[in-house]
N, CA, C and O atoms as a GROMACS GRO file, in nm:
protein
  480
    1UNK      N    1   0.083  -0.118   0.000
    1UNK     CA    2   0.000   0.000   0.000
    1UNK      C    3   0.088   0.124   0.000
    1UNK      O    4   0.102   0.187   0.105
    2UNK      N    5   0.157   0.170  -0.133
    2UNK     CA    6   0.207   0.249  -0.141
    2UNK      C    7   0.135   0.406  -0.073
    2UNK      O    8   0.015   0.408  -0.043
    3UNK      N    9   0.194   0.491  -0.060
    3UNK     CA   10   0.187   0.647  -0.010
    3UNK      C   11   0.020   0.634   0.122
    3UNK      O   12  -0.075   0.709   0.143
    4UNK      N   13   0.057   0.511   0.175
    4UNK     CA   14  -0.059   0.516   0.322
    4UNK      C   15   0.066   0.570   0.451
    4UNK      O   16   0.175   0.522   0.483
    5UNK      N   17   0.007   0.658   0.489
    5UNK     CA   18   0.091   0.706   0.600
    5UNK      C   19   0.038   0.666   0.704
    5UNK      O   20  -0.080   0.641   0.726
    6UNK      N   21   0.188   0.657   0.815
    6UNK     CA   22   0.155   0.604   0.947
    6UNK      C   23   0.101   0.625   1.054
    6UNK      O   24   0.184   0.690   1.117
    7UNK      N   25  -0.029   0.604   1.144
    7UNK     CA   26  -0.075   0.693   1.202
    7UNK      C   27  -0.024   0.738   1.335
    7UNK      O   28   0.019   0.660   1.420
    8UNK      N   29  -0.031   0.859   1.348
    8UNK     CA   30   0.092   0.938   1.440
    8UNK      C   31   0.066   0.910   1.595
    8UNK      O   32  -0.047   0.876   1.628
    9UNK      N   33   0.153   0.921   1.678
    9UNK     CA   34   0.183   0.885   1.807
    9UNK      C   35   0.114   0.985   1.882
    9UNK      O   36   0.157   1.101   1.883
   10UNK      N   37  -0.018   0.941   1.966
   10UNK     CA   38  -0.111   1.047   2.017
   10UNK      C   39  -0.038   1.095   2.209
   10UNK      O   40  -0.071   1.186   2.285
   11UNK      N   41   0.024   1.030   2.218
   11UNK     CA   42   0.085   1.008   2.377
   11UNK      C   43   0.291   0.991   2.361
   11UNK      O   44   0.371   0.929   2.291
   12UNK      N   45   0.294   1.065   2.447
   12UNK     CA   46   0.443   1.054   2.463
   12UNK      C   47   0.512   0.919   2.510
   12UNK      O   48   0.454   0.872   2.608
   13UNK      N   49   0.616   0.844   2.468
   13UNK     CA   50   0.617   0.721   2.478
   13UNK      C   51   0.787   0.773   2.627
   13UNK      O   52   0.859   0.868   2.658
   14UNK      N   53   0.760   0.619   2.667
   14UNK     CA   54   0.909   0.678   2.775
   14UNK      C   55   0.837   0.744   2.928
   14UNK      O   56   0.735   0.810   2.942
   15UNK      N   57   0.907   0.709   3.002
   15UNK     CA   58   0.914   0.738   3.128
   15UNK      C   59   0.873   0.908   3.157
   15UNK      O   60   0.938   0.988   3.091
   16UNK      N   61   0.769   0.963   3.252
   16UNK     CA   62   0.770   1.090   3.238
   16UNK      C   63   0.940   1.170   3.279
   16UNK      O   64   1.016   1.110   3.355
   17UNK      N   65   0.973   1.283   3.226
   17UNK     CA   66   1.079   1.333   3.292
   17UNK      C   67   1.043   1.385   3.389
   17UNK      O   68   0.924   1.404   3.415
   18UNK      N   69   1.189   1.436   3.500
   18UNK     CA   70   1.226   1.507   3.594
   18UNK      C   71   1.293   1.621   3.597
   18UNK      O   72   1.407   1.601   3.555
   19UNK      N   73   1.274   1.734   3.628
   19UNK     CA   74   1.278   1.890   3.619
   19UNK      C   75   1.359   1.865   3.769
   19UNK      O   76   1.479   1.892   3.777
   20UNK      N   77   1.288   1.816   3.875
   20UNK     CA   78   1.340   1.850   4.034
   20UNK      C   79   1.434   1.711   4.066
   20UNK      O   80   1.456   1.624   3.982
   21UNK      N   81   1.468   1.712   4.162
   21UNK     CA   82   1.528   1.569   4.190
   21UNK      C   83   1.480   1.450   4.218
   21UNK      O   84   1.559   1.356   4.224
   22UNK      N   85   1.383   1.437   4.233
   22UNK     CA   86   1.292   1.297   4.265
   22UNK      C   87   1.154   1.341   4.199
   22UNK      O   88   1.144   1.456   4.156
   23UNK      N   89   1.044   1.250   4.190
   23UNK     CA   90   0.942   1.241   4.140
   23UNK      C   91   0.874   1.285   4.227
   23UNK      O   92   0.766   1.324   4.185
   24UNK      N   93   0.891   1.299   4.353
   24UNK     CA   94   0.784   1.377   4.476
   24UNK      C   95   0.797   1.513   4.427
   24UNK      O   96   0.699   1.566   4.375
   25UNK      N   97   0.931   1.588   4.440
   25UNK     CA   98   0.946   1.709   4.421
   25UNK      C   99   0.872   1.776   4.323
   25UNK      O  100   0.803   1.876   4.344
   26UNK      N  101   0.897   1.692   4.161
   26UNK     CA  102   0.818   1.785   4.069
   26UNK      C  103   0.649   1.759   4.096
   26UNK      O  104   0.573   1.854   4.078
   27UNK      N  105   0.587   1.610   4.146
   27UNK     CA  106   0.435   1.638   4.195
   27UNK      C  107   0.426   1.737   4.276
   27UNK      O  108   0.327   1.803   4.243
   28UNK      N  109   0.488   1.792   4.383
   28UNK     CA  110   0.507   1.872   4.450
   28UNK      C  111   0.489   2.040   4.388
   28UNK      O  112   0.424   2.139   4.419
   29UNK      N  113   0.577   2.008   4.296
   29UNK     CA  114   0.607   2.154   4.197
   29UNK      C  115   0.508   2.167   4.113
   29UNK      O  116   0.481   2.280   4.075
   30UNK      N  117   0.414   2.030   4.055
   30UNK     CA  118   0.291   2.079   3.971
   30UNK      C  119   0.180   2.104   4.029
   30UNK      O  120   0.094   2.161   3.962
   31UNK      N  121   0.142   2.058   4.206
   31UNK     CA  122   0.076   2.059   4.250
   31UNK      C  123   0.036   2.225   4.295
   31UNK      O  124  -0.080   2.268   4.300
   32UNK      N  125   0.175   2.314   4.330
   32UNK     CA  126   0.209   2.429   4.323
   32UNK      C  127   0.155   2.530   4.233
   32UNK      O  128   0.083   2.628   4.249
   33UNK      N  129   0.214   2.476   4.131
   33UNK     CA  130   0.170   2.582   3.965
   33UNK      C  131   0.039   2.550   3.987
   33UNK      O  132  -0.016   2.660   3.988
   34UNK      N  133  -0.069   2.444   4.011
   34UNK     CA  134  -0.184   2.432   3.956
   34UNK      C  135  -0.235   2.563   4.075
   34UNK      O  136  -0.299   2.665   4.048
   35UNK      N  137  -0.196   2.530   4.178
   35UNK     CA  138  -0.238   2.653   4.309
   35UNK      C  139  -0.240   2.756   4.235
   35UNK      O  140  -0.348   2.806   4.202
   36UNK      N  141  -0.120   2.807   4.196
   36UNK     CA  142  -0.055   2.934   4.135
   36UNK      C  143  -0.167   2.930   4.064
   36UNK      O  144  -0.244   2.991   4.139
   37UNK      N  145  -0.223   2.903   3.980
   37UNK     CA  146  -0.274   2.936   3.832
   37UNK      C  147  -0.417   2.946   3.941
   37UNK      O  148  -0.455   3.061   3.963
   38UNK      N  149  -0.480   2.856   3.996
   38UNK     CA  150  -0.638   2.878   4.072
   38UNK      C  151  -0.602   3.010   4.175
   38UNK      O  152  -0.693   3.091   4.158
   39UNK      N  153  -0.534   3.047   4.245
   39UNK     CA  154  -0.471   3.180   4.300
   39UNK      C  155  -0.551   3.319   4.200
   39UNK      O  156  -0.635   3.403   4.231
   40UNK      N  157  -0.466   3.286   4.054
   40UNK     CA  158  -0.437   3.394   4.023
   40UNK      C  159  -0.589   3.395   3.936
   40UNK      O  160  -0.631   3.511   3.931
   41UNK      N  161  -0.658   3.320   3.883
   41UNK     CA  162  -0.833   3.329   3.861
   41UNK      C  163  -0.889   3.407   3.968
   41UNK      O  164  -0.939   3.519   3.962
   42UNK      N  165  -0.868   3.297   4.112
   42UNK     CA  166  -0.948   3.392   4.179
   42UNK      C  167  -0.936   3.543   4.179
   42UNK      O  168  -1.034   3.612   4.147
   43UNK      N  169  -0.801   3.605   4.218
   43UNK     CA  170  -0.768   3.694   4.240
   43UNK      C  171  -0.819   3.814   4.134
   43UNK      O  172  -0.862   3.923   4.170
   44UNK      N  173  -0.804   3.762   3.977
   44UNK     CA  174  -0.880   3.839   3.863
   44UNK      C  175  -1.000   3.861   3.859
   44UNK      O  176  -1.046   3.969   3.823
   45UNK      N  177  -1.116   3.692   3.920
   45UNK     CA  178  -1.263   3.739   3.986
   45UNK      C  179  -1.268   3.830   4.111
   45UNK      O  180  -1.368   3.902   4.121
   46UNK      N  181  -1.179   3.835   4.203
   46UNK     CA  182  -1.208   3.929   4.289
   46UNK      C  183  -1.233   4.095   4.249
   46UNK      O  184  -1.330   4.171   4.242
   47UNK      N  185  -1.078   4.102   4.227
   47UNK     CA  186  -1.070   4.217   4.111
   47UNK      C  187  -1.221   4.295   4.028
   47UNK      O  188  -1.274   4.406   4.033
   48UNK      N  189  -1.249   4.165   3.954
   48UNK     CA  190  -1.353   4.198   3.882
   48UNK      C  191  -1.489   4.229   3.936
   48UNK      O  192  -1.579   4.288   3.877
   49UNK      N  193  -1.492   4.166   4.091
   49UNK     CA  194  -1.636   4.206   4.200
   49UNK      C  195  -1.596   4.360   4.215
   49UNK      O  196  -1.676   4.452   4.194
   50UNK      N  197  -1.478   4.374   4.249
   50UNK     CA  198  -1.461   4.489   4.304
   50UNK      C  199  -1.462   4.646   4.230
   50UNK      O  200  -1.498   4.751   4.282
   51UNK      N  201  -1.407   4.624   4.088
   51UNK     CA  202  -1.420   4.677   3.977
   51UNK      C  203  -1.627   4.716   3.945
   51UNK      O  204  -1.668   4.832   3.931
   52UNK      N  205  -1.708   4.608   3.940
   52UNK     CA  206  -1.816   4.611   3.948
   52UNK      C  207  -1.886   4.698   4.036
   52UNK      O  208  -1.951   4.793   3.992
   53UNK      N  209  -1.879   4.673   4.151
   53UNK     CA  210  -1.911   4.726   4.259
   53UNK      C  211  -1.843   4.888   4.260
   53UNK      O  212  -1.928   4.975   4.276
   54UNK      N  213  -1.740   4.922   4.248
   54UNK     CA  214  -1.683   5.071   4.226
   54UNK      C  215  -1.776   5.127   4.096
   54UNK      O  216  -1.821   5.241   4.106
   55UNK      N  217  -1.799   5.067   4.004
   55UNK     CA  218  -1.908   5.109   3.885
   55UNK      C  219  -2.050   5.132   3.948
   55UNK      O  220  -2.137   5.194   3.886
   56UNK      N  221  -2.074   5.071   4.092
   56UNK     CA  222  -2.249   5.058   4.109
   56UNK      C  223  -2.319   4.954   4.053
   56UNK      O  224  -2.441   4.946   4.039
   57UNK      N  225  -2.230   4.867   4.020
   57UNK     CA  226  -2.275   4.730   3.922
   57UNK      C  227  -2.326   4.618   4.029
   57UNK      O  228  -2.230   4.586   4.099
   58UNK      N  229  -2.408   4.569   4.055
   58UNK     CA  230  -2.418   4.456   4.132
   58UNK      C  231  -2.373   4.318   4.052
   58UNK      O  232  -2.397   4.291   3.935
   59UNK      N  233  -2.294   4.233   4.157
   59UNK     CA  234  -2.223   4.145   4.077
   59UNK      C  235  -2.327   4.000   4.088
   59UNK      O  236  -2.361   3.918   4.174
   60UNK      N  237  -2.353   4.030   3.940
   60UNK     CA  238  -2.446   3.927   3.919
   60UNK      C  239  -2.350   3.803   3.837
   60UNK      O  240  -2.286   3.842   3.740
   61UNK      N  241  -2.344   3.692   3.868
   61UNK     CA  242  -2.309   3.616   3.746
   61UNK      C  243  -2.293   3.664   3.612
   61UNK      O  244  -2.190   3.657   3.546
   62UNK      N  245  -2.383   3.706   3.583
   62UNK     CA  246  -2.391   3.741   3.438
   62UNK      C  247  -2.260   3.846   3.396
   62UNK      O  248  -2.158   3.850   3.328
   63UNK      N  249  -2.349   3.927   3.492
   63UNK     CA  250  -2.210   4.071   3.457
   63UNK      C  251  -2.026   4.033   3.544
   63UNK      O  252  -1.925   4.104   3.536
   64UNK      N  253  -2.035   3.965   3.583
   64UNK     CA  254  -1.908   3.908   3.641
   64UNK      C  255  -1.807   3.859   3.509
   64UNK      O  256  -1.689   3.886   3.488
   65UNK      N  257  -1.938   3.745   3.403
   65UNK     CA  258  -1.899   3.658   3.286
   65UNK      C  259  -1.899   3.750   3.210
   65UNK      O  260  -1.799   3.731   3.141
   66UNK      N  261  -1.961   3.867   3.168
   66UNK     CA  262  -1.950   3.949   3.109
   66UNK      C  263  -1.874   4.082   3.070
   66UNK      O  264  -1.868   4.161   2.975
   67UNK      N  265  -1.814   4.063   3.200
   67UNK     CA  266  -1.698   4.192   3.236
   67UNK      C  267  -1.574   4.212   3.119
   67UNK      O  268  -1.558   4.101   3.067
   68UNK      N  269  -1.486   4.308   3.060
   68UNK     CA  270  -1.402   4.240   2.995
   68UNK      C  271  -1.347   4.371   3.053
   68UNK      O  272  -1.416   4.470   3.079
   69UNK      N  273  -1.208   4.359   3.070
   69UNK     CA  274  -1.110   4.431   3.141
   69UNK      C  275  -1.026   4.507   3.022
   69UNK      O  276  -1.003   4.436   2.924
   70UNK      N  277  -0.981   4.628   3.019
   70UNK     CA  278  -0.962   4.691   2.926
   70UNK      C  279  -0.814   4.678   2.941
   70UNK      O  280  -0.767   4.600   3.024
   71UNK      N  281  -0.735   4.758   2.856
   71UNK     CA  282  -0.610   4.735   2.859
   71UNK      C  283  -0.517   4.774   2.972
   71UNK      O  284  -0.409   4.723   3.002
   72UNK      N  285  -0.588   4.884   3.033
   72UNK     CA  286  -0.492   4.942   3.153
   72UNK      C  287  -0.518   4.808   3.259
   72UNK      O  288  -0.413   4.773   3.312
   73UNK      N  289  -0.616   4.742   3.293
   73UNK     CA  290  -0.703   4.654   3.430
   73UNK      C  291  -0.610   4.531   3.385
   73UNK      O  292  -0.545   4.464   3.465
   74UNK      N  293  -0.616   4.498   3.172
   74UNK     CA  294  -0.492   4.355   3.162
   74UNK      C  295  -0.395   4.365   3.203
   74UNK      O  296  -0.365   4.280   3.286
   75UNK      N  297  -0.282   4.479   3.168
   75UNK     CA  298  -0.195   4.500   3.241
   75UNK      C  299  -0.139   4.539   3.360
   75UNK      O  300  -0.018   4.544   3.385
   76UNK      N  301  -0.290   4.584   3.476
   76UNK     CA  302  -0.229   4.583   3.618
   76UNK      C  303  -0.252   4.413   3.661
   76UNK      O  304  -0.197   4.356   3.755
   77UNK      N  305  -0.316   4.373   3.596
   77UNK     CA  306  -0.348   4.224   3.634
   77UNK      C  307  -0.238   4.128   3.608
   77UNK      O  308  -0.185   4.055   3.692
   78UNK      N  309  -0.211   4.138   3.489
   78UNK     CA  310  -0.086   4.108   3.422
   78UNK      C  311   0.067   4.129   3.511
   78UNK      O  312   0.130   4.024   3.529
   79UNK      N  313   0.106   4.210   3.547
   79UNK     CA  314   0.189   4.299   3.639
   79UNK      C  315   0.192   4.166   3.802
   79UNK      O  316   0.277   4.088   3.845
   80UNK      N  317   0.038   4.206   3.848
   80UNK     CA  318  -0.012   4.103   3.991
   80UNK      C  319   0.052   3.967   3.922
   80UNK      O  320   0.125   3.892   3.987
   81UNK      N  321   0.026   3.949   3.816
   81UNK     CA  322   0.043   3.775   3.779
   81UNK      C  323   0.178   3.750   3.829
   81UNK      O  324   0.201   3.677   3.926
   82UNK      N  325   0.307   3.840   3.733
   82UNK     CA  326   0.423   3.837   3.715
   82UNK      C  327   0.481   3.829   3.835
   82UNK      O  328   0.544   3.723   3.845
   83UNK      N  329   0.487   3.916   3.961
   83UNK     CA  330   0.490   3.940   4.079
   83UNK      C  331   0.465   3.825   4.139
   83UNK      O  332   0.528   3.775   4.232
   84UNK      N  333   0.324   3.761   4.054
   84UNK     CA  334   0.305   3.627   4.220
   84UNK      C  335   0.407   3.529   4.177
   84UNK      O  336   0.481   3.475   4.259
   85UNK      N  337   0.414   3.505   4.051
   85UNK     CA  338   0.515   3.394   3.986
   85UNK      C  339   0.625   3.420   4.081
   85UNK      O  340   0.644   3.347   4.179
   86UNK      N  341   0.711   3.542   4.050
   86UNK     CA  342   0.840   3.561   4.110
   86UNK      C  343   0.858   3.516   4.243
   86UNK      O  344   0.962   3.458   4.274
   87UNK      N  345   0.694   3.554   4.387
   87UNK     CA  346   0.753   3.566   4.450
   87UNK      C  347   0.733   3.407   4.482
   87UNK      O  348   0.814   3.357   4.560
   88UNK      N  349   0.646   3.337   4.437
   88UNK     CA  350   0.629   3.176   4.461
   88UNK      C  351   0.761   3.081   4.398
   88UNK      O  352   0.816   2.990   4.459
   89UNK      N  353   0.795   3.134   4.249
   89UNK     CA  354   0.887   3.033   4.256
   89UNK      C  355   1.014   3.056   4.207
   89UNK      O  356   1.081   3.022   4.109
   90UNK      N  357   1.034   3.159   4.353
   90UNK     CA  358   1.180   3.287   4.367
   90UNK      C  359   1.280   3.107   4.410
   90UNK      O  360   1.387   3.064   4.367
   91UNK      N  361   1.212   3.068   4.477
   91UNK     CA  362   1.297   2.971   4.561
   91UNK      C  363   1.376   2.880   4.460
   91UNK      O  364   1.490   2.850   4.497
   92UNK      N  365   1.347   2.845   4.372
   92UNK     CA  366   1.356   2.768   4.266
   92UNK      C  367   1.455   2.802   4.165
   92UNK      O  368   1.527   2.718   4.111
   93UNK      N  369   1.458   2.967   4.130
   93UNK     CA  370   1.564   3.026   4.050
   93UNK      C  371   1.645   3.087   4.137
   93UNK      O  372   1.752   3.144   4.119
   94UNK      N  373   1.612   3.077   4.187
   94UNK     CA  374   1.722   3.124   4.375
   94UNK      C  375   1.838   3.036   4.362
   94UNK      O  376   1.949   3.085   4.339
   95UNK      N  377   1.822   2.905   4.375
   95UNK     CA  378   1.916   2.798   4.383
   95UNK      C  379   1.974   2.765   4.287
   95UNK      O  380   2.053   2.671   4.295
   96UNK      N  381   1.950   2.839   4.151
   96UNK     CA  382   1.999   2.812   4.012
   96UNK      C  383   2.095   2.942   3.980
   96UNK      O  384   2.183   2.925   3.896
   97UNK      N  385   2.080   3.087   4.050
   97UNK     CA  386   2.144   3.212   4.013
   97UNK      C  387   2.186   3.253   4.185
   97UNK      O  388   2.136   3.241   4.297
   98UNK      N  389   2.271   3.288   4.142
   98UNK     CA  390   2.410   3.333   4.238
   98UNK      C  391   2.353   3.507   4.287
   98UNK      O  392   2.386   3.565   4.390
   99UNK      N  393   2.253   3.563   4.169
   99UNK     CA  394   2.302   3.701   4.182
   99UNK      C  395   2.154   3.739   4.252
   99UNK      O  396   2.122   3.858   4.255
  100UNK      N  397   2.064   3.638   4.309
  100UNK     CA  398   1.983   3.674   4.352
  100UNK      C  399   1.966   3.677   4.496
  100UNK      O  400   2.012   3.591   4.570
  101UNK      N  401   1.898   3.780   4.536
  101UNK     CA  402   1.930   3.844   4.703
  101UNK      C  403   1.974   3.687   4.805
  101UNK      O  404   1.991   3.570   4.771
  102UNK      N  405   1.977   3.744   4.912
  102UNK     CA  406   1.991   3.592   4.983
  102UNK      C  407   1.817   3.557   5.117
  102UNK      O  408   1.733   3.633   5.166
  103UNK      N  409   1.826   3.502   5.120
  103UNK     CA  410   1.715   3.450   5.216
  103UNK      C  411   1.652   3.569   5.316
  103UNK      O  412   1.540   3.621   5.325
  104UNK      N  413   1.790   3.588   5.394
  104UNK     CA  414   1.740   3.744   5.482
  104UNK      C  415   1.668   3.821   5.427
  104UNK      O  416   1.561   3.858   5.474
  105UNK      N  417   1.732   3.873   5.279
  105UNK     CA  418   1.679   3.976   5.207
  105UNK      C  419   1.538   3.956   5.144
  105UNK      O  420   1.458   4.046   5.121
  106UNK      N  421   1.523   3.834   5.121
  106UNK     CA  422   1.386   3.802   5.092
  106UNK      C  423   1.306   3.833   5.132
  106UNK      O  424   1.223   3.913   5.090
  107UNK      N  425   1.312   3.750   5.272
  107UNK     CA  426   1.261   3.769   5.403
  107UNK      C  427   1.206   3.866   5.416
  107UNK      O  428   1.084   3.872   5.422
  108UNK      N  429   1.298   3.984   5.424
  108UNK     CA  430   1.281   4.141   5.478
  108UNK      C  431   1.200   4.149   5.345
  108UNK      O  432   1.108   4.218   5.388
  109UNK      N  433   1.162   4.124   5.192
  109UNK     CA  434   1.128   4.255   5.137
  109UNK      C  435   0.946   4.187   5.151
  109UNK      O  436   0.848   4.261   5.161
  110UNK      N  437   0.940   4.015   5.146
  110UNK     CA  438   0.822   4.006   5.193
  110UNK      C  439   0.734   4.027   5.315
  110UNK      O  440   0.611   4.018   5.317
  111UNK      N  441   0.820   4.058   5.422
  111UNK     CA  442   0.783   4.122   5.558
  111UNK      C  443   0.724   4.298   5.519
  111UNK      O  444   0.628   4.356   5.570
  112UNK      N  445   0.846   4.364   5.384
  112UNK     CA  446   0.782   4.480   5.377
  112UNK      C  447   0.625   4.507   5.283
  112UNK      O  448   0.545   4.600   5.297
  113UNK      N  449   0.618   4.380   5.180
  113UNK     CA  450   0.544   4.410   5.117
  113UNK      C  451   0.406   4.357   5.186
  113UNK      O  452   0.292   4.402   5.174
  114UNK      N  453   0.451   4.256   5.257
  114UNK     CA  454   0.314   4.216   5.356
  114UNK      C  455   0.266   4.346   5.441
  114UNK      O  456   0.151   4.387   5.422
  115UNK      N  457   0.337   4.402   5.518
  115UNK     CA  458   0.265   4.525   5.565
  115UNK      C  459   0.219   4.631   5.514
  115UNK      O  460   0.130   4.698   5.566
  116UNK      N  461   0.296   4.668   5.363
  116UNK     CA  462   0.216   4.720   5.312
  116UNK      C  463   0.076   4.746   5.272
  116UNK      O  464   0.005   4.846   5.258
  117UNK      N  465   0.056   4.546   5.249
  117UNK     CA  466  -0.130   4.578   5.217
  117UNK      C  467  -0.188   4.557   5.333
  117UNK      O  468  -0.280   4.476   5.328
  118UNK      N  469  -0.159   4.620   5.475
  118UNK     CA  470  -0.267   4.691   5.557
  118UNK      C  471  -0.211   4.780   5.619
  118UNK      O  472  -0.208   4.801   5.740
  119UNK      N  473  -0.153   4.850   5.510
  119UNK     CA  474  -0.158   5.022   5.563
  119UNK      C  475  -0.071   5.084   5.612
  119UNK      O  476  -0.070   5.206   5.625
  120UNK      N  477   0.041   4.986   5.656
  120UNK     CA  478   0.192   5.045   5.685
  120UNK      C  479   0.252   5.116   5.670
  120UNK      O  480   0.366   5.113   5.718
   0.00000   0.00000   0.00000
């Protein structure tokens, strides 16, 4: 059966890989990102109650699903995203780069930014 082509490989064949050092670590590390990513939904629906509500909008389902955030609201949101990444998985490129603060300093700037959001 000349020119029948073969049908293609729907699943990756082989052992999953490892990113961390053991197979706990990276379940560990995807279990993380999936947080990260449900975190940062909520945080955009909050946003978006609150956005509503500053309009006089009562947050109905509808207008919640309906909301669409303009370019200045994508990019402060956008901005929040970048920020949570860094500061969740600072630890991670921490141990890979030399030139990043050390633990203390961490420490201290999430001690400052925590007081910041109540009013410090």
């Amino acid at each position: 059966m000349a020119g029948a082509s073969k049908p293609r490989q729907r699943t990756a064949k082989g052992r999953r890989p490892f990113f961390l050092d053991t197979a706990d670590s990276d379940k560990l590390l995807a279990m993380v990102t999936a947080l990260v990513g449900e975190v940062s939904v909520l945080k955009d629906r909050v946003d978006t109650h609150e956005r509503l509500a500053a309009a006089g909008t009562v947050a109905t389902p509808e207008e919640i699903e309906g909301y669409r955030p303009d370019d200045a609201v994508e990019d402060e949101r956008e901005a929040g995203r970048a920020g949570m990444l860094d500061r969740v998985f600072r630890i991670i490129s921490a141990a890979n780069d030399p030139n990043v603060a050390s633990e203390a300093e961490y420490d201290s700037l999430v001690d400052r930014f925590s007081n910041d959001d109540k009013g410090s």
